[in-house]
C-alpha positions in Angstrom: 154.4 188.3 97.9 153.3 187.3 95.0 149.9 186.2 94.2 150.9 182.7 93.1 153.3 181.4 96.0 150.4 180.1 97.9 148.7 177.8 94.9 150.2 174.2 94.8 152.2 173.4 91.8 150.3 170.9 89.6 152.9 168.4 88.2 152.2 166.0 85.5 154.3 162.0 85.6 155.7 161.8 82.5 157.1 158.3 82.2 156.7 157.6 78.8 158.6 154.9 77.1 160.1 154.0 80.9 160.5 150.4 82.0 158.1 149.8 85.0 157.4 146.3 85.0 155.8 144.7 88.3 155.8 147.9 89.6 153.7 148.7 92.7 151.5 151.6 91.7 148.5 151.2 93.9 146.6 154.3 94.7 148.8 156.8 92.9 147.3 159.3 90.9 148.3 159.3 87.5 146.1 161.8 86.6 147.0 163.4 82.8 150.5 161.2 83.1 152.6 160.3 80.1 152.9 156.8 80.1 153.2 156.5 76.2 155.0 153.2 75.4 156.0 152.6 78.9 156.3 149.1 79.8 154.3 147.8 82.4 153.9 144.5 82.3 152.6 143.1 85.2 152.2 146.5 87.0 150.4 146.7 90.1 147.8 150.1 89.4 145.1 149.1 92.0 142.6 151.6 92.5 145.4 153.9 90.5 143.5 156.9 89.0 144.3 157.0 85.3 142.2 160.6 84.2 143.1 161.4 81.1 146.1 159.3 81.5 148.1 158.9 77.7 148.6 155.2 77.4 149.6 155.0 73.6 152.0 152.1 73.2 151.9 151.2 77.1 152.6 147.4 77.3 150.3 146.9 80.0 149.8 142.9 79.3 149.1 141.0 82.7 148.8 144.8 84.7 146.3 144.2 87.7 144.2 147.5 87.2 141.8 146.1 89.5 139.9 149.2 91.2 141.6 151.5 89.0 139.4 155.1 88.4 138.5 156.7 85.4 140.5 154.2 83.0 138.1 154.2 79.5 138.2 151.9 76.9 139.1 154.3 74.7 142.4 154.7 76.9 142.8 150.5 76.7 142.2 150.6 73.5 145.5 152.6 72.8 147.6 150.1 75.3 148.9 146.9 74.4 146.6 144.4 76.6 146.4 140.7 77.0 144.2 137.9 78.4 146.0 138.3 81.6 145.6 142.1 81.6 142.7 142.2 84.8 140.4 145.7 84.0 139.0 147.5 86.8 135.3 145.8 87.3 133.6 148.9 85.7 134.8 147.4 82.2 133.6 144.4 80.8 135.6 141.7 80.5 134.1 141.1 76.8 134.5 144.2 75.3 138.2 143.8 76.7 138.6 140.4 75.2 136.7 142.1 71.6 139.9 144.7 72.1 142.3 142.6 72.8 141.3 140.2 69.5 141.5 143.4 67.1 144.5 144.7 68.5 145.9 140.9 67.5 145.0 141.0 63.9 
């Protein structure tokens, strides 16, 4: 038997460039998941956990990420965000709207 059958398999999502818009993605873990220029547009990722998640390019305008964990604004700052894009409360709503203006110009 070998040494490594009893250890889980860690998987990583890799959705990138996938359409998943209004999407129901409450609670999941995306955890490290590629979700480069995915769109998900009004995506449901409530109290989703987003570690080291790669959003570069994810359309994530009007996305409730309400309760989401360990989402950074480094991480938003790589997605395509709107007004309507609702941050988990640990960000502030200013530095999203600051983000949101720059990514506009």
């Amino acid at each position: 038997m070998s040494r490594n059958q009893n250890r889980p398999v860690e998987r990583t999502l890799d959705i990138h460039g996938a359409f998943v818009r209004r999407t129901d993605l409450s609670g999941t873990s995306l955890r490290g998941a590629n979700m480069a220029g995915a769109d998900a547009t009004n995506a449901i990722l409530r109290g989703a956990d987003l570690n080291n998640a790669i959003l570069r390019g994810t359309i994530l305008r009007g996305a409730d990420l309400t309760d989401a964990k360990n989402l950074t604004i480094e991480q938003l700052s790589e997605a395509v965000i709107d007004d309507d894009t609702i941050p988990p409360s640990y960000v502030e709503r200013s530095k999203l709207r600051a983000l949101v203006q720059n990514i506009s110009k």
